[in-house]
N, C-alpha and C positions, 0 to 999 in steps of 0.2 A: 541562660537565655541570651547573654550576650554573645557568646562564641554563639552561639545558633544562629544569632544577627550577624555579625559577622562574616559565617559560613553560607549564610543566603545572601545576602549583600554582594557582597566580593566575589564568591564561586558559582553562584546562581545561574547565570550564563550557562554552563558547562554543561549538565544535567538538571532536564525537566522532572524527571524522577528523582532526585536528590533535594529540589526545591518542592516538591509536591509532599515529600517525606516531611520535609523539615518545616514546612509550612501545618501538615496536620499537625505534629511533636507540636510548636509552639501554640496550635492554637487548642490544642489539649489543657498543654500549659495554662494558658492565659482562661478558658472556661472553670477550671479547675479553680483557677485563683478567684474566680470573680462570687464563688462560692465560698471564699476561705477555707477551701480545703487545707490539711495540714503536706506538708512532705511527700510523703508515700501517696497519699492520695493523686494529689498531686501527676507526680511521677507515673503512678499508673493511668493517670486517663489521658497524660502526653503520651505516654508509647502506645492508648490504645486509638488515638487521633495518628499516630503515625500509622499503625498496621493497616487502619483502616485508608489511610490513603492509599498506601502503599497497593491496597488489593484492589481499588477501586481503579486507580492506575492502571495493570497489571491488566485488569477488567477491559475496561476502554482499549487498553492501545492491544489487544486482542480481537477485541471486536470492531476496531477499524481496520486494523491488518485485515483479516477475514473479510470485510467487504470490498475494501479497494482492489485485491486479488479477486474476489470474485467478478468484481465489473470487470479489470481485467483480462481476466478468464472468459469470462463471455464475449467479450469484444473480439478476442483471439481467435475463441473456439467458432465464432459466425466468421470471420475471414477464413480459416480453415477450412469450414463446412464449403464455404463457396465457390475456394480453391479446385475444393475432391470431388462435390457431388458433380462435377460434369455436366449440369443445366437441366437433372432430371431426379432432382433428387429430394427425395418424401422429406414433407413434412413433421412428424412426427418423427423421424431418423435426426433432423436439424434441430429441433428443440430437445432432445435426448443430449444429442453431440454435443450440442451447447449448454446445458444445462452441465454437464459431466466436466466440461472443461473449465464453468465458471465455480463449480464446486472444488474442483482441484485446484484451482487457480488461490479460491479462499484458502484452503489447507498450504498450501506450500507458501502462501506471501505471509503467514501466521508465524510458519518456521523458521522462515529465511527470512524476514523481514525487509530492512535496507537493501540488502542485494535485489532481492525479487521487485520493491517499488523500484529501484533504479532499471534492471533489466525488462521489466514488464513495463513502464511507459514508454521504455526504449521502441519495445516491440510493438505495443499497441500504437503509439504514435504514427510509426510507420506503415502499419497496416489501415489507418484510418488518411496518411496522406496518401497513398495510394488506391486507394479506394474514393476518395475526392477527386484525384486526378481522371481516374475513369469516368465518371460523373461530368466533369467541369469539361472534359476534351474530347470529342465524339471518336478519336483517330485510337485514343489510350482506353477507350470501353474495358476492352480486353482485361484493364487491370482490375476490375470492376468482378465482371461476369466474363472469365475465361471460358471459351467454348472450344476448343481444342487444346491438347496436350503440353503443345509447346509454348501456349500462351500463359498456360501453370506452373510450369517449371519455371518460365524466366520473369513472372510476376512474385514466383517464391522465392527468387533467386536476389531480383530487385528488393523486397521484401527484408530478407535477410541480410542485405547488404547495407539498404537503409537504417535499419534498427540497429545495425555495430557503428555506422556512423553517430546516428544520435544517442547512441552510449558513450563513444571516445568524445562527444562533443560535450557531452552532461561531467564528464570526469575533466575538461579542459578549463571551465567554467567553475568546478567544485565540486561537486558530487563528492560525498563524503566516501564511496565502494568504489 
């Protein structure tokens, strides 16, 4: 128990997963003890406070990936839809489109994890200043609700050039990707 203090003490910082491990392991431990369990006993219900962290961990940081990709994903796939549909575009095709891209958005930020939160608020961010912009300045609508061709190409262009910006700007600051 003491190297285990020790090893969360000092290396704690490092890995939330490594302290969440070490956190169930000791408090296995210490319930175990408060029964006088012998040794073995002991020992097994710390490693089984560890696995069970370990899964519930594992659990969770699953099931937030999956959501923050799919808000995401949504956010994305509604600037996209607005970009395409050309100002005449069904209902029913936009909550499809966007349903589809917030579900893919969930699945690939679950896989990718880091990379995708770093690249995906990169992108979302941008596409939500740019879409404020349109909104807040009657002359910038365009970035908003493109109604001709060449209003979507260089709001996508804008788009995509904003989001490598606030990528290199999140990696100049720290960003761990």
């Amino acid at each position: 128990m003491v190297v285990l203090g020790l090893v969360l003490g000092l290396a704690g910082g490092w890995s939330i997963r490594t302290v969440l491990v070490l956190v169930g392991l000791g408090a296995g431990w210490l319930v175990a003890n408060v029964f006088d369990a012998n040794l073995l006993v002991t020992l097994v219900v710390a490693l089984a406070g560890a696995l069970f962290a370990w899964l519930v961990v594992r659990l969770a940081a699953t099931v937030v990936f999956f959501v923050v990709g799919a808000l995401v994903g949504g956010l994305v796939g509604a600037r996209l839809f607005r970009l395409l549909e050309g100002g005449d575009g069904s209902l029913l095709l936009g909550v499809v489109f966007i349903l589809a891209l917030a579900v893919a958005g969930g699945w690939l930020a679950e896989k990718t994890r880091d990379a995708f939160v770093a690249w995906g608020t990169s992108i979302a961010g941008a596409a939500l200043v740019l879409s404020g912009l349109g909104v807040l300045a009657g002359s910038l609508s365009w970035l908003r609700d493109p109604g001709e061709g060449w209003q979507a190409a260089v709001g996508t262009a804008a788009w995509v050039a904003l989001a490598v910006v606030f990528r290199f700007t999140q990696k100049a600051v720290g960003s761990r990707d």
